[in-house]
N, CA, C and O atoms as a GROMACS GRO file, in nm:
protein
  208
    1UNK      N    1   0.363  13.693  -1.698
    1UNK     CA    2   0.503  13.662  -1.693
    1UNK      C    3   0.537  13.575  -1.814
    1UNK      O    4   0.453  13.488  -1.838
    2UNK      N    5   0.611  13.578  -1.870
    2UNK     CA    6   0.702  13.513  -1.994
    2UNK      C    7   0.760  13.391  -1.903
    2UNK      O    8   0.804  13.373  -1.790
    3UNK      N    9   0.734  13.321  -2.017
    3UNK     CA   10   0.770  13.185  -1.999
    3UNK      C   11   0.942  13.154  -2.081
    3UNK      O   12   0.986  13.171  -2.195
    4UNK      N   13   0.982  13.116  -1.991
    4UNK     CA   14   1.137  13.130  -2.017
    4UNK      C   15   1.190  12.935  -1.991
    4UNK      O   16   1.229  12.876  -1.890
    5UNK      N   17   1.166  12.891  -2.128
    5UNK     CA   18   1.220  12.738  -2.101
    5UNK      C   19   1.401  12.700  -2.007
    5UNK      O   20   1.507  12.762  -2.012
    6UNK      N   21   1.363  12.581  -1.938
    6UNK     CA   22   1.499  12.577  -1.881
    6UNK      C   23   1.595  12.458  -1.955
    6UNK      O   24   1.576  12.337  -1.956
    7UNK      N   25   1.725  12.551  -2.027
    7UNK     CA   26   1.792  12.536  -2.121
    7UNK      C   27   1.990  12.513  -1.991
    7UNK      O   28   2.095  12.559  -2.036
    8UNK      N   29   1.987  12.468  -1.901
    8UNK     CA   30   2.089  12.512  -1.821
    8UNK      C   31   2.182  12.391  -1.870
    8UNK      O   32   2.299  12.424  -1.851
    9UNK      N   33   2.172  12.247  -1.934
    9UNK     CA   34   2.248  12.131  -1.931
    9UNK      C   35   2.259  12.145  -2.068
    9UNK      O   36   2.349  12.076  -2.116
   10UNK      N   37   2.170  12.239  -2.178
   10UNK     CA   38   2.219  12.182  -2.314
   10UNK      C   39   2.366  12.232  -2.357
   10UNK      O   40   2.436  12.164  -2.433
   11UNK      N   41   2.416  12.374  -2.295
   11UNK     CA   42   2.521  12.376  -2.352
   11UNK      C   43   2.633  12.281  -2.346
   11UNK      O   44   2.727  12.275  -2.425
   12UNK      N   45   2.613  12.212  -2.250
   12UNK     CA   46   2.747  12.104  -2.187
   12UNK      C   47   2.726  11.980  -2.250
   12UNK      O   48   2.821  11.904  -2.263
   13UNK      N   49   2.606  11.948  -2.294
   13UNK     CA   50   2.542  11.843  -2.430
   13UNK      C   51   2.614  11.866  -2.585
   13UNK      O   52   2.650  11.783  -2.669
   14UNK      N   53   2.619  12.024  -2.584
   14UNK     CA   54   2.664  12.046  -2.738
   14UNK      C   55   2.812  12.030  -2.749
   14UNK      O   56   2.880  11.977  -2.837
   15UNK      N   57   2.846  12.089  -2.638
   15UNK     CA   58   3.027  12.104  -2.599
   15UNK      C   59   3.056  11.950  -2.621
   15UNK      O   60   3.147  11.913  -2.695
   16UNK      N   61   2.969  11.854  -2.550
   16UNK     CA   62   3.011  11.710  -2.575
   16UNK      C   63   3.025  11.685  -2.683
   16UNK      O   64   3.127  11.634  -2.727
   17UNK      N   65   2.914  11.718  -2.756
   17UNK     CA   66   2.874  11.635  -2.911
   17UNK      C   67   2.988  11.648  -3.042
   17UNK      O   68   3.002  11.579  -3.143
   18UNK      N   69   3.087  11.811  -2.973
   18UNK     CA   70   3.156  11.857  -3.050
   18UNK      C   71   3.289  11.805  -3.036
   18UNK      O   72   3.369  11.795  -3.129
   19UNK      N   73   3.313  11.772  -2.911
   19UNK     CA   74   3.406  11.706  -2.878
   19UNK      C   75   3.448  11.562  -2.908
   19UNK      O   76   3.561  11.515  -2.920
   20UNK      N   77   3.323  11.503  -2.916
   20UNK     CA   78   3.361  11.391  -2.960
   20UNK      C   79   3.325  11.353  -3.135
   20UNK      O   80   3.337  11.237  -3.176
   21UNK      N   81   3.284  11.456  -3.219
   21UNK     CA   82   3.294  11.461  -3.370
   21UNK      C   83   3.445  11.522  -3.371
   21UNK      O   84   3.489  11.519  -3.486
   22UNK      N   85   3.534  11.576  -3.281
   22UNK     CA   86   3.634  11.598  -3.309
   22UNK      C   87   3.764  11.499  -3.318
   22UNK      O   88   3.868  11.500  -3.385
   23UNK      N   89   3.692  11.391  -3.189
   23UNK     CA   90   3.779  11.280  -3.200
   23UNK      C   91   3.762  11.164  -3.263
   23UNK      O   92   3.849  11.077  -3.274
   24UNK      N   93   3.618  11.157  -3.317
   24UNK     CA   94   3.632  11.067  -3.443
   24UNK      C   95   3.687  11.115  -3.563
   24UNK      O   96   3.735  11.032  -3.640
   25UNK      N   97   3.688  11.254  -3.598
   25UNK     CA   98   3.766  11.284  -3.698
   25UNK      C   99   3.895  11.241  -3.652
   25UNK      O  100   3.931  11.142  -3.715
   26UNK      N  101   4.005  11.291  -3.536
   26UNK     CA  102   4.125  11.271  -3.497
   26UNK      C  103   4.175  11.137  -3.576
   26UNK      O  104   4.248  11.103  -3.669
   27UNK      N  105   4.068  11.071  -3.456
   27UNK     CA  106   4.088  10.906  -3.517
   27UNK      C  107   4.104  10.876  -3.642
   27UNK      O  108   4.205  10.811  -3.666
   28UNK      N  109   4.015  10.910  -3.757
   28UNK     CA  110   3.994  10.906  -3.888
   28UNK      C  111   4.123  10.933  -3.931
   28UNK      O  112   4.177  10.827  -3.963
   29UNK      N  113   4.213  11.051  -3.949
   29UNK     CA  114   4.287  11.092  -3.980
   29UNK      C  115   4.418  11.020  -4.004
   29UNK      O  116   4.481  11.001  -4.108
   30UNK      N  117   4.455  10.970  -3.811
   30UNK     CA  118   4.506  10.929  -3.810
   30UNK      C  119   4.566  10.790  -3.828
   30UNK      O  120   4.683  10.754  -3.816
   31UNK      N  121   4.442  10.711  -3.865
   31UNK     CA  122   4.416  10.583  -3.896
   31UNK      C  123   4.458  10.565  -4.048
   31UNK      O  124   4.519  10.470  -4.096
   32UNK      N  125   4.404  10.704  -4.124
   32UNK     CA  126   4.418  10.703  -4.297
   32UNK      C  127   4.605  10.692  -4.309
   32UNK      O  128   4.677  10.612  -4.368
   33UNK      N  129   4.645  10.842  -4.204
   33UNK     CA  130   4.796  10.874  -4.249
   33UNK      C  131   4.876  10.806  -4.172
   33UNK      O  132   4.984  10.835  -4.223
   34UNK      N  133   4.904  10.722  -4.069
   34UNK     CA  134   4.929  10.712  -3.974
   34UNK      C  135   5.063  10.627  -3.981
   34UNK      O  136   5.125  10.592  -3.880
   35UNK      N  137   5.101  10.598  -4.108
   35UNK     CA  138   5.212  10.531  -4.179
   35UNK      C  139   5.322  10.613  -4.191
   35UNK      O  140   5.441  10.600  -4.160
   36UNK      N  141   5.235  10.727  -4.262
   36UNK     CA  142   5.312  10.802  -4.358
   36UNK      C  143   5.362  10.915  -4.241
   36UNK      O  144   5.444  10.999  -4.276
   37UNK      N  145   5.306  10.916  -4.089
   37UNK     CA  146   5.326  11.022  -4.046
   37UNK      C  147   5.456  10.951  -3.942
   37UNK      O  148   5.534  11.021  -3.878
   38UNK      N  149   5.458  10.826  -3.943
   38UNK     CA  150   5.540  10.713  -3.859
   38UNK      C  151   5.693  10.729  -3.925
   38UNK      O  152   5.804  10.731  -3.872
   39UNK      N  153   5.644  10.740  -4.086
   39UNK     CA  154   5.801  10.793  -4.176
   39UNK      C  155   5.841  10.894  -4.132
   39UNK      O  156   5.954  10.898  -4.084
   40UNK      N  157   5.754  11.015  -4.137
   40UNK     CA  158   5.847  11.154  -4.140
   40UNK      C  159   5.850  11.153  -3.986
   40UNK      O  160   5.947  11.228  -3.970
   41UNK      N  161   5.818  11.126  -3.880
   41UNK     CA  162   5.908  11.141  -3.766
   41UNK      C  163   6.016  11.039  -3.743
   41UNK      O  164   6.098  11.061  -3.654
   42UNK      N  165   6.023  10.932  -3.814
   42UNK     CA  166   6.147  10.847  -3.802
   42UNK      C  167   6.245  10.878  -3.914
   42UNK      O  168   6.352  10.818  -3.901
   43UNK      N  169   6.235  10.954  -4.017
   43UNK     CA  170   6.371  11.073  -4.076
   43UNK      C  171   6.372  11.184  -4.046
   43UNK      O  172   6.423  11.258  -4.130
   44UNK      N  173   6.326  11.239  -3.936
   44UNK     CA  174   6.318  11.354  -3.843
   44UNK      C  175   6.410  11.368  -3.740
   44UNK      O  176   6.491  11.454  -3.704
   45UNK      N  177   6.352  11.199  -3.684
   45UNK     CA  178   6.493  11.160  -3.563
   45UNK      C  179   6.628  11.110  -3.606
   45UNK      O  180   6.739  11.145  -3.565
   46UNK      N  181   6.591  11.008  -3.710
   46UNK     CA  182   6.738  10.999  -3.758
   46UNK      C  183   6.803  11.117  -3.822
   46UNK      O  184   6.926  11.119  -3.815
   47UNK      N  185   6.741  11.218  -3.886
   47UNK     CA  186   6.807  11.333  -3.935
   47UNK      C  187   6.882  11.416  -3.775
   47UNK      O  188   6.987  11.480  -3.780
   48UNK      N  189   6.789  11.393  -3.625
   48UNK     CA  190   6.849  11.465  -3.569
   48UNK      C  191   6.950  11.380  -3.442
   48UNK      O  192   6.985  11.412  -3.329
   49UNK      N  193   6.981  11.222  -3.553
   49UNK     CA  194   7.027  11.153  -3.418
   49UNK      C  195   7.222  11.200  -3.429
   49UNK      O  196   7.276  11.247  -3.529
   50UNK      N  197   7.268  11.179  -3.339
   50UNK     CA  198   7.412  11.191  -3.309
   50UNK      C  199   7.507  11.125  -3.421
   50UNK      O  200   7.502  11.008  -3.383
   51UNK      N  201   7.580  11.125  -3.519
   51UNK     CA  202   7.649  11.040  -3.606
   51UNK      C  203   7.787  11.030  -3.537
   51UNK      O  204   7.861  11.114  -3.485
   52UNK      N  205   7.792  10.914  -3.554
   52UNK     CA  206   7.932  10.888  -3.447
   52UNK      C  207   8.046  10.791  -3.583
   52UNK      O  208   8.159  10.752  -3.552
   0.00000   0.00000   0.00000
């Protein structure tokens, strides 16, 4: 009989590992732009606020 290693928890190990290199990038990102991205949604809203 073939010996068949038991592999049943690593996929949910890798799914983690990927998940959370995704949110240190997130983080990264948003930490670098996070100024510049604070501008263009606040002349986004004032472009779409009510002028009275």
């Amino acid at each position: 009989m073939l010996y068949l290693p038991n592999e049943e928890g690593q996929g949910l190990v890798e799914y983690a590992l990927i998940i959370v290199l995704v949110a240190i990038v997130v983080i990264a990102v948003l930490t670098l732009l996070g100024n510049q991205l604070q501008n263009v949604f606040n002349r986004i809203t004032n472009a779409l606020a009510p002028t009275s």
